[in-house]
Backbone as a ProteinNet text record, in pm:
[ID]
protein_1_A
[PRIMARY]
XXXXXXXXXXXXXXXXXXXXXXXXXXXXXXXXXXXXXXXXXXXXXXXXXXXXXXXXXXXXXXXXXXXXXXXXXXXXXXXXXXXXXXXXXXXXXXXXXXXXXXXXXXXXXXXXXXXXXXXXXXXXXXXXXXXXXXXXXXXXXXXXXXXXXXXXXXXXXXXXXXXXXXXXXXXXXXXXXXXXXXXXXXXXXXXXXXXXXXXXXXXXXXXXXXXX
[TERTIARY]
12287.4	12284.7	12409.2	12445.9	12565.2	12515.1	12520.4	12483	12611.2	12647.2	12723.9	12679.9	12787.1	12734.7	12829.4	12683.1	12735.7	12645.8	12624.9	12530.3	12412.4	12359.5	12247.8	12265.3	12205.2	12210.9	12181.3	12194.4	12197.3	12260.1	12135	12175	12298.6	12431.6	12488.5	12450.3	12419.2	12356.7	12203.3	12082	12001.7	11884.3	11928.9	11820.9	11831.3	12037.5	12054.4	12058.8	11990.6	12043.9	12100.6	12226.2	12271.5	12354.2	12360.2	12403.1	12512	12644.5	12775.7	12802.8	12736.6	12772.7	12952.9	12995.7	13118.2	13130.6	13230.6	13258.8	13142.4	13030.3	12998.1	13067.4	13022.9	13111.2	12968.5	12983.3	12890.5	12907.2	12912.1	12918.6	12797.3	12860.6	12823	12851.4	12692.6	12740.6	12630.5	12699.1	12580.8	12731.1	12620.9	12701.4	12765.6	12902.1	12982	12870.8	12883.2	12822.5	12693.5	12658.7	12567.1	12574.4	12735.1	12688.7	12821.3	12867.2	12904	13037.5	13137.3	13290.9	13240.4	13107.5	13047.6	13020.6	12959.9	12931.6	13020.9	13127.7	13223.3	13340.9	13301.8	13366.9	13332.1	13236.6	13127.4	13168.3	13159.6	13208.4	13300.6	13407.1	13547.9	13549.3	13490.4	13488	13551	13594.6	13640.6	13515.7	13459.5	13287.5	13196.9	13162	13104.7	12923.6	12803.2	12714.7	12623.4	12585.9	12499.1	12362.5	12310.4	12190.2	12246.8	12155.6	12227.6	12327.6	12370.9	12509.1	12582.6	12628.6	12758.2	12775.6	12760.1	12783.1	12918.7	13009.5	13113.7	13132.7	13151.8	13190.9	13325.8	13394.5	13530	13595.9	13745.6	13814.4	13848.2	13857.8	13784.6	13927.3	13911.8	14053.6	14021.9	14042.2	14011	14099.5	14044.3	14169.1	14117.4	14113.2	14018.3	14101.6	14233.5	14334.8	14505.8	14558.1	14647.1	14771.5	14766.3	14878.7	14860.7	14785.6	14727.7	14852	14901	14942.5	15081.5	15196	15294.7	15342.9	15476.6	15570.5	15667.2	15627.8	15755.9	15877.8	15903.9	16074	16124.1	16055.7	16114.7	16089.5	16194.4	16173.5	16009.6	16033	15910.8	15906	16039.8	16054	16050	16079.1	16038.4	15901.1	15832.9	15697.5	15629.3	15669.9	15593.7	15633.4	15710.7	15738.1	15656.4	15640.2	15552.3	15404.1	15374.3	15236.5	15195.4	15301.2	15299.9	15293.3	15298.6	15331.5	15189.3	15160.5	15024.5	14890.2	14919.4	14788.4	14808.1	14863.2	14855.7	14894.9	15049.5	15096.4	15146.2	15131.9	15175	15322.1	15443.4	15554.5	15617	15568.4	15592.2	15593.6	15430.8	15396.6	15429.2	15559.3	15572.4	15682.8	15790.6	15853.5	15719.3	15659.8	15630.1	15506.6	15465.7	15426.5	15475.6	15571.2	15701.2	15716.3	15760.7	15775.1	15676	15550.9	15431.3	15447.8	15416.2	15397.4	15507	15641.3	15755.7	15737.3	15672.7	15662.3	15546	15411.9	15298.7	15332.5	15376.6	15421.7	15525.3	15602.3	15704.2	15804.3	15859.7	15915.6	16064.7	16115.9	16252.3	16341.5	16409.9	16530.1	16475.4	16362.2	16309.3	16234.9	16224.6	16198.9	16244.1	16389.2	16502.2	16491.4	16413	16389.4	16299.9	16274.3	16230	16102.1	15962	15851.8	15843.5	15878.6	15856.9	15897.3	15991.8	16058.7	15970.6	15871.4	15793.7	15691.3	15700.5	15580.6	15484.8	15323.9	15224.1	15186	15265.4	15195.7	15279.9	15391.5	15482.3	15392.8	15356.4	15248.3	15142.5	15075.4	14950.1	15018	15110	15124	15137.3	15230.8	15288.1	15139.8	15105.6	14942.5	14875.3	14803.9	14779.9	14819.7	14906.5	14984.3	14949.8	15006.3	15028.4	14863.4	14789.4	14626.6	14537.2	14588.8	14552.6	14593.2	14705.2	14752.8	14739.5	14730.8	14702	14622.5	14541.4	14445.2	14326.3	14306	14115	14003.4	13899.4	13804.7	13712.8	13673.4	13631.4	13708.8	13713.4	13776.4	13676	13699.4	13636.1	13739.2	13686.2	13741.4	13715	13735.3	13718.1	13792.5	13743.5	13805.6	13954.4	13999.5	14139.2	14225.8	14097.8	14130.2	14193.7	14130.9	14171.8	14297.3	14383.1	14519.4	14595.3	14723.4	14824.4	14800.4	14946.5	14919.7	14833.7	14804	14714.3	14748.7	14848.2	14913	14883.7	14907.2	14900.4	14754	14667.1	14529.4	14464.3	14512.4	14425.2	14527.5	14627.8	14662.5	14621.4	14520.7	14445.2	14299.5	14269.9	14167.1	14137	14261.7	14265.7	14286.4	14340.9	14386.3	14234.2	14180.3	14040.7	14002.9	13953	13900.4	13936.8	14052.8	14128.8	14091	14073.7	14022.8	13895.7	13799	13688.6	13608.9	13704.8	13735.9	13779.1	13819.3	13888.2	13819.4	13681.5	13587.1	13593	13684.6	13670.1	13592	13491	13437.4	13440.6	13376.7	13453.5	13357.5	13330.5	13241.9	13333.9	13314.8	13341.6	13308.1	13329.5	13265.2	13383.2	13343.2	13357.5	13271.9	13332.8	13281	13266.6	13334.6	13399.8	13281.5	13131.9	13013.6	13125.1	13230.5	13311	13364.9	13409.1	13480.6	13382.3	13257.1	13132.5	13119.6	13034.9	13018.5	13103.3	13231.6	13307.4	13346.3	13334.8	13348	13294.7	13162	13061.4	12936.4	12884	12755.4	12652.5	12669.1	12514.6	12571.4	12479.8	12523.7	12413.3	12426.3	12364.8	12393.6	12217.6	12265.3	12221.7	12284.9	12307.5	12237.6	12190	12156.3	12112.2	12232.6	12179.8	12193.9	12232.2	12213.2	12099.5	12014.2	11918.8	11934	11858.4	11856.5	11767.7	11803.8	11721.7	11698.6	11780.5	11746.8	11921.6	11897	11960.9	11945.8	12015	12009.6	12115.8	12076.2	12139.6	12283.4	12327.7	12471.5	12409.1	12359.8	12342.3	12214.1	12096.1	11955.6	12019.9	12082.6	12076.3	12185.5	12278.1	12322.5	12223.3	12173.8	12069.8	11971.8	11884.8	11835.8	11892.1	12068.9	12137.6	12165.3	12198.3	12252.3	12132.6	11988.6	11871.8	11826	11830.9	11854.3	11940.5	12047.9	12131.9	12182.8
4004.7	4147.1	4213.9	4332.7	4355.5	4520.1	4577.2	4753.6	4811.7	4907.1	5017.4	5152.1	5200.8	5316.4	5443.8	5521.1	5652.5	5786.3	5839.6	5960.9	5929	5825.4	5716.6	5557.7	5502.2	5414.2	5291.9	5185.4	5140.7	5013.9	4904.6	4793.3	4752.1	4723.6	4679.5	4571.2	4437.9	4352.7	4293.4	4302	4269.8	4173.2	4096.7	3958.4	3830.4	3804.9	3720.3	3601.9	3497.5	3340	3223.3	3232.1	3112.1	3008.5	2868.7	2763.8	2723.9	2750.7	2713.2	2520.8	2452.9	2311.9	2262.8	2126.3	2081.7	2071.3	2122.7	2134.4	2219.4	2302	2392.8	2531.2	2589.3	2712.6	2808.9	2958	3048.2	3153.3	3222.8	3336	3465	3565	3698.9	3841.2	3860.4	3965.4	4115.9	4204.2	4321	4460.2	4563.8	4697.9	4705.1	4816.1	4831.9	4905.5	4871.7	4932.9	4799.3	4729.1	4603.5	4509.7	4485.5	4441	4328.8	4252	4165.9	4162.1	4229.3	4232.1	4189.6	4239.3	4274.1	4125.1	4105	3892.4	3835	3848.4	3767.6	3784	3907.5	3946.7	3875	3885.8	3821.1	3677.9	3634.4	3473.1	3410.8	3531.9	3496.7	3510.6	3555.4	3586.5	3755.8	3840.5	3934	4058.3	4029.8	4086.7	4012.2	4071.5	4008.4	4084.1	4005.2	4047.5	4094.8	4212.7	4262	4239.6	4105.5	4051.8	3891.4	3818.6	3673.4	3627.1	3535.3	3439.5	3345.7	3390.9	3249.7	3154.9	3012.4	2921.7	2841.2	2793.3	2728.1	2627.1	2507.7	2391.1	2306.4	2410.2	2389.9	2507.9	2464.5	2548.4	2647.4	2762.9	2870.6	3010.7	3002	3084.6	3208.5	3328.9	3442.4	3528.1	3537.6	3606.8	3713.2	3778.2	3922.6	4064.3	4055.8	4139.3	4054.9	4018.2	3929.7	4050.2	4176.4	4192.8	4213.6	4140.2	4153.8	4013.4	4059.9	3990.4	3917.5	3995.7	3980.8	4065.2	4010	4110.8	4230.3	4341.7	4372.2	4389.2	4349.5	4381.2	4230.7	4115.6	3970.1	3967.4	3839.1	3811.5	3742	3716.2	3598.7	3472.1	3436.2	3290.2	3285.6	3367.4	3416.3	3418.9	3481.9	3469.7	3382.3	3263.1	3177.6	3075	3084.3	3005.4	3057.2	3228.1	3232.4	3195.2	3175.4	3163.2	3050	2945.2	2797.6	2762.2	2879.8	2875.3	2949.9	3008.7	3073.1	2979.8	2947.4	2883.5	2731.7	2698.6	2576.8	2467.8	2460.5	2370.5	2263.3	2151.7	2046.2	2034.6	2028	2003.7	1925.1	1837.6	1695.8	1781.9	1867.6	1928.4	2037.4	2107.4	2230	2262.3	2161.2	2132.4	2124.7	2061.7	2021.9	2185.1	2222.1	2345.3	2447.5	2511.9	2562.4	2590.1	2435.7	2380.6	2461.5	2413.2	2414.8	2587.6	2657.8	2830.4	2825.1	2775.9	2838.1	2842.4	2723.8	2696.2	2753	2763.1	2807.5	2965.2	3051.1	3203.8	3206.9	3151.5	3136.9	3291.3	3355	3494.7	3471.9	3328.1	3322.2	3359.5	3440.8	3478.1	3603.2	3663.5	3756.3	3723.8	3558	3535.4	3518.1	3608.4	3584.4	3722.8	3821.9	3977.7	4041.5	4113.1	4191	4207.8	4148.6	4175.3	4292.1	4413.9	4579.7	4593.1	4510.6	4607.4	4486.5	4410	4344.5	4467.9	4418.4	4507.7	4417	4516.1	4455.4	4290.5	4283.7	4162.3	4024.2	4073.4	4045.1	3965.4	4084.9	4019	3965.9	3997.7	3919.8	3799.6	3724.5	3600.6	3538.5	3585.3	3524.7	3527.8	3555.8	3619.3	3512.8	3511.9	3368.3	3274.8	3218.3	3111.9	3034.4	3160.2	3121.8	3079.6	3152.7	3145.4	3052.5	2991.9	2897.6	2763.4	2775.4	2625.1	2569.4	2657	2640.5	2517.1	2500.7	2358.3	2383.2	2480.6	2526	2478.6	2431.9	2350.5	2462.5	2575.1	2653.9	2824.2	2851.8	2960.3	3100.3	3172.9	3321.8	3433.4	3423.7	3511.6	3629	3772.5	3867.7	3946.7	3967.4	4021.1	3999.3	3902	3883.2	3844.3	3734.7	3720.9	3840.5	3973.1	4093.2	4164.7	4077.7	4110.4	4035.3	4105.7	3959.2	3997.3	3954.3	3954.9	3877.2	3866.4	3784.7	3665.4	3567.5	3440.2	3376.2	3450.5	3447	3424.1	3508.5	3542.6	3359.7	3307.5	3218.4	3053.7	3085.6	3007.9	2972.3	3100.2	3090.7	3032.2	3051.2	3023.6	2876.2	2836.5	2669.7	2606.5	2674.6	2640.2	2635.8	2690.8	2695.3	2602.4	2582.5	2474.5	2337.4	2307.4	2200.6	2173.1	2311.4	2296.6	2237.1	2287.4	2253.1	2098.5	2071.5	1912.3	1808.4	1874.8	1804.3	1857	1904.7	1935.1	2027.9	2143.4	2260.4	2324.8	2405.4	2525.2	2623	2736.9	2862.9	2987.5	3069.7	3177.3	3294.8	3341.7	3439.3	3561.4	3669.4	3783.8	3865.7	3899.8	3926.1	4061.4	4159	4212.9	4161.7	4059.8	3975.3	3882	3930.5	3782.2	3690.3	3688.1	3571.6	3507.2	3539.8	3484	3390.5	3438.2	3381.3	3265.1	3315.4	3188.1	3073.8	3094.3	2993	2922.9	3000.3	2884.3	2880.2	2969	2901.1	2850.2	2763.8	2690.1	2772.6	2793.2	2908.3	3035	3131.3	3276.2	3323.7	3485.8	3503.6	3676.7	3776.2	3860.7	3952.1	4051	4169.6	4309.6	4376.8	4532.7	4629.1	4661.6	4774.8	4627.5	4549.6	4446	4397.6	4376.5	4273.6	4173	4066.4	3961	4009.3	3987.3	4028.6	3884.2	3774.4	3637.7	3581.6	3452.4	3371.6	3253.9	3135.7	3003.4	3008.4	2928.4	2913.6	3019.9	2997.3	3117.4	3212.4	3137	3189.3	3254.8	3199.5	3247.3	3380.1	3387.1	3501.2	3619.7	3561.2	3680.6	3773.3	3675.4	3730.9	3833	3805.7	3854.8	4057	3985.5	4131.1	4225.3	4133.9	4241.1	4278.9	4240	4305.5	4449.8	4413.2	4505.3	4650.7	4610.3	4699.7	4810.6
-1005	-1037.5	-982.5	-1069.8	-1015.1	-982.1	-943.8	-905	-911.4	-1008.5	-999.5	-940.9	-833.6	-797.1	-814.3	-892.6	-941	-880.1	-982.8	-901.4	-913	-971.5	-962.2	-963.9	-923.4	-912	-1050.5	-1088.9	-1230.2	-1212.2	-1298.5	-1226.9	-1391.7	-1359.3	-1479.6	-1545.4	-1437	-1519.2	-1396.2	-1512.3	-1442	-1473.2	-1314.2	-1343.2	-1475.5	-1477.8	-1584.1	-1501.9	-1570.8	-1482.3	-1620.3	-1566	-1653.7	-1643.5	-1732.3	-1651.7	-1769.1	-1734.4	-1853.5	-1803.7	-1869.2	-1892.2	-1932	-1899.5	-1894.4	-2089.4	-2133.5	-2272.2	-2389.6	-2300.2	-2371.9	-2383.3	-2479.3	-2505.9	-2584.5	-2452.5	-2482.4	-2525.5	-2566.3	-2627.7	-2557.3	-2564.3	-2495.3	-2568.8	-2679.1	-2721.5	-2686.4	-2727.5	-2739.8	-2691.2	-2763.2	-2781.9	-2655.2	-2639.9	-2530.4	-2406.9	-2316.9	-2214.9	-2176.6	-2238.2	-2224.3	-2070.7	-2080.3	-1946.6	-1945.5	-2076	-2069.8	-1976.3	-1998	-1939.9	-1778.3	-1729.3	-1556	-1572.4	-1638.1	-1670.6	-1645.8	-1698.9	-1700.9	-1532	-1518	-1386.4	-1260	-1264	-1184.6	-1197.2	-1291.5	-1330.3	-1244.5	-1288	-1248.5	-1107.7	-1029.4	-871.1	-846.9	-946.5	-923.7	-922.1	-892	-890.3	-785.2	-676.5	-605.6	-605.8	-681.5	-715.4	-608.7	-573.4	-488.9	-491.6	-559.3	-590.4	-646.5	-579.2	-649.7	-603	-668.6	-632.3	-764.3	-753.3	-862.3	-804.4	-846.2	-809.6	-898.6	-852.7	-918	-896.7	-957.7	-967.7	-1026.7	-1078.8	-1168.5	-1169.8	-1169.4	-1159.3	-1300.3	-1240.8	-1405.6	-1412.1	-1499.1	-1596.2	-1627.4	-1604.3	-1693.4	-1789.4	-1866.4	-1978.5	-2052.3	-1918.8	-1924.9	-1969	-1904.4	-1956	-1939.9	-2048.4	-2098.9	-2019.1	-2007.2	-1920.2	-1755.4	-1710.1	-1582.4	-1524.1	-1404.7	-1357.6	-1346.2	-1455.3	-1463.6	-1373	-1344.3	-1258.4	-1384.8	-1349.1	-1491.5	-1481.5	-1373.3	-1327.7	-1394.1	-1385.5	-1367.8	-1506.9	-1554	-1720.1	-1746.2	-1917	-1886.3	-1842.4	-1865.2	-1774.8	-1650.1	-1594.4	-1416.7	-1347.7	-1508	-1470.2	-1455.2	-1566.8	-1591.1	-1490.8	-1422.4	-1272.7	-1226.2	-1170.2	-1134.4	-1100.8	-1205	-1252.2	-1232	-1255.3	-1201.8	-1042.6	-955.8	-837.7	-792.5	-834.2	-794.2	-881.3	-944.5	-992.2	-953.9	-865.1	-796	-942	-981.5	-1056.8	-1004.1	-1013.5	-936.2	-991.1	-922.3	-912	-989.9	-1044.3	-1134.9	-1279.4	-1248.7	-1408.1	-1408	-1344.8	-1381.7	-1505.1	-1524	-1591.9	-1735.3	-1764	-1848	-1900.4	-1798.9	-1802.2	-1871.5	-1811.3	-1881	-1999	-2023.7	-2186.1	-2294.3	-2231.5	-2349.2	-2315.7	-2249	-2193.9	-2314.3	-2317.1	-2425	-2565.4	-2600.8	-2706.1	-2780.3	-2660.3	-2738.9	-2789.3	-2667.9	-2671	-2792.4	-2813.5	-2925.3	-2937.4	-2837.5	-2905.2	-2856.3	-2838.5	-2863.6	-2725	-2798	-2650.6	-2546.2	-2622	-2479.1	-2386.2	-2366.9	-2285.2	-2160.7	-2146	-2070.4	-2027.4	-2073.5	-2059.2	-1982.3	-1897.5	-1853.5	-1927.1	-1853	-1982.4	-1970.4	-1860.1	-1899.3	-2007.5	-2079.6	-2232.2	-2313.5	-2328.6	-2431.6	-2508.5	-2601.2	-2707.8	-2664.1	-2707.4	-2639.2	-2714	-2813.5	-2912.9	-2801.2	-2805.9	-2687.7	-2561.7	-2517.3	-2323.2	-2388.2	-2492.3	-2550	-2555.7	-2599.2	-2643.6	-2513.6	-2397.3	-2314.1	-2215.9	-2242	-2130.8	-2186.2	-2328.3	-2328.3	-2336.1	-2327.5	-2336.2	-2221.3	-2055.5	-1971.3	-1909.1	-1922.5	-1904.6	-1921.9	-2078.6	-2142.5	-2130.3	-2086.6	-2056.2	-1895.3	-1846.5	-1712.1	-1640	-1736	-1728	-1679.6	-1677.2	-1668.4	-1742.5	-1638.7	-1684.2	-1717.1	-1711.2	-1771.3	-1816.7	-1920.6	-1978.5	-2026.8	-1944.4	-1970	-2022	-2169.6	-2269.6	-2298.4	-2269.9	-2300.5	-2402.8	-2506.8	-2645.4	-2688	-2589.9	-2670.3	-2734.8	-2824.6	-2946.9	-3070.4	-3030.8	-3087.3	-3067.2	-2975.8	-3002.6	-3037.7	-3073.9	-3145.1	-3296.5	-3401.8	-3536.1	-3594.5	-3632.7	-3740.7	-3745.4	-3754	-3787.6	-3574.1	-3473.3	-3345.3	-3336	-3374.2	-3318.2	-3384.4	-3512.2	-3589.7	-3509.3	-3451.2	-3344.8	-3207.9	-3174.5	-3059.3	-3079	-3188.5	-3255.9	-3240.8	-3303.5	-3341.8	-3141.4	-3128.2	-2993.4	-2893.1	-2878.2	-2847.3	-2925.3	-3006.1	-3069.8	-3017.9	-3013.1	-2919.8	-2790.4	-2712.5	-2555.8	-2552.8	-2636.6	-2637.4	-2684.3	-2758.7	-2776.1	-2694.3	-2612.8	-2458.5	-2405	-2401.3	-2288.8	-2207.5	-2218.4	-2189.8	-2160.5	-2109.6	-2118.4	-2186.1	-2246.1	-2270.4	-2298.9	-2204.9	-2225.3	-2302.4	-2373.1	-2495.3	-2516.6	-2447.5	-2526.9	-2608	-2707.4	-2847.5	-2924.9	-2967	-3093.1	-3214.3	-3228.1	-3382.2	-3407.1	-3477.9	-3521.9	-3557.4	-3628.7	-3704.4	-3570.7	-3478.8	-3392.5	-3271.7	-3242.4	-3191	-3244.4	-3366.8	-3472.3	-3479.8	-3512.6	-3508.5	-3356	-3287.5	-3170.8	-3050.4	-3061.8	-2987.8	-2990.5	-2947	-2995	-2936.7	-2847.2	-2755.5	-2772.9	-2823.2	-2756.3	-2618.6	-2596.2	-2513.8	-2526.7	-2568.8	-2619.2	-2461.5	-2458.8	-2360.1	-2401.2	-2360.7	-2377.4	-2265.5	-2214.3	-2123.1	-1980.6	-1963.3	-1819.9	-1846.9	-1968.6	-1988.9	-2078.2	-2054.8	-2151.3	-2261.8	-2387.2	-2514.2	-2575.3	-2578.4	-2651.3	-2618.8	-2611.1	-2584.4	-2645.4	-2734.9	-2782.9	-2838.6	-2996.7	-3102	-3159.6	-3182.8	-3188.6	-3318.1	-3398.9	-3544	-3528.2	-3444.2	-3406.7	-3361.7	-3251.4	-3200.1	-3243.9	-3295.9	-3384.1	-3458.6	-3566.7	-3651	-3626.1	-3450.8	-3364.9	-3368.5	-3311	-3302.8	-3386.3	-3482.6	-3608.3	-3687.6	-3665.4	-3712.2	-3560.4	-3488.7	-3388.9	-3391.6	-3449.9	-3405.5	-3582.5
[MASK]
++++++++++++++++++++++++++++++++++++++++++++++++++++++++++++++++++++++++++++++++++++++++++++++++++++++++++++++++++++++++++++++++++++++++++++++++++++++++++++++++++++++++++++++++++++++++++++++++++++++++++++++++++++

């Protein structure tokens, strides 16, 4: 449980218990204010629950806000040393790290630039790139599949799909039924910090969108 405090008290999420398995991928939906982003917070350790406990067993990724965490003075290649240096890259694989961060992000010579002057499609790419390749055995996705052009977003798409084939993890929350559906096998629906139904991705969509 997580408790937000306002001029009342209100539990954001309450009394959820759930268990994310090695290469499953869950999904987390329900209207804004439900609970999920606090789910996933919590997940990530950046939420420490005032009821309950998270338990972790693998090392876990969040890609909760794709411009979180850059320096904006330093280019993106600066960063992505960075990033290799804080997320504990082994030395051998940072070179090879690098590489893939360059190639997946793909925006050429501004990667030699100052990400303060990137357009946001710009830090979206380099944000996941760097997030994603990182080598996380579990991946907590918060809506950001919804940035990026169109040709980017169906590259992340496929790209997930890949992780999850290599046994990945990947909890998901999403507005997009299309984006659920396609790549996760369990959902898990939210309303208000309660559980309403949980299984099948397609069961419980169905569930929501008769609901809502």
């Amino acid at each position: 449980t997580y408790t937000q405090r306002a001029e009342t008290n209100f539990k954001a999420i309450d009394n959820i218990s759930l268990t994310i398995r090695r290469g499953e991928s869950l999904g987390v939906v329900g209207v804004n204010g439900s609970g999920k982003s606090t789910l996933l917070r919590m997940l990530a350790g950046f939420l420490e629950p005032s009821e309950g406990h998270v338990i972790q067993h693998c090392k876990i990724q969040a890609m909760i806000n794709l411009n979180a965490g850059f320096m904006p003075e330093l280019s993106g290649l600066e960063n992505i040393k960075l990033a290799a240096t804080l997320f504990g890259v082994e030395k051998r694989d940072v070179a090879r790290f690098e590489e893939e961060v360059l190639d997946f992000a793909d925006i050429g010579d501004f990667i030699n630039a100052p990400v303060k002057n990137y357009s946001s499609g710009m830090r979206a790419r380099l944000g996941y790139s760097v997030s994603s390749l990182i080598g996380a055995e579990l991946l907590l996705i918060d809506e950001v599949l919804a940035v990026g052009d169109a040709q980017f977003q169906n590259k992340c798409r496929a790209h997930i799909e890949q992780l999850k084939r290599q046994g990945t993890s990947i909890a998901l929350v999403s507005h997009s039924n299309t984006h659920i559906m396609q790549l996760c096998d369990t959902s898990l629906w939210l309303d208000k910090g309660v559980h309403m139904a949980s299984g099948h991705t397609k069961l419980v969509l169905e569930q929501y969108q008769n609901y809502i």
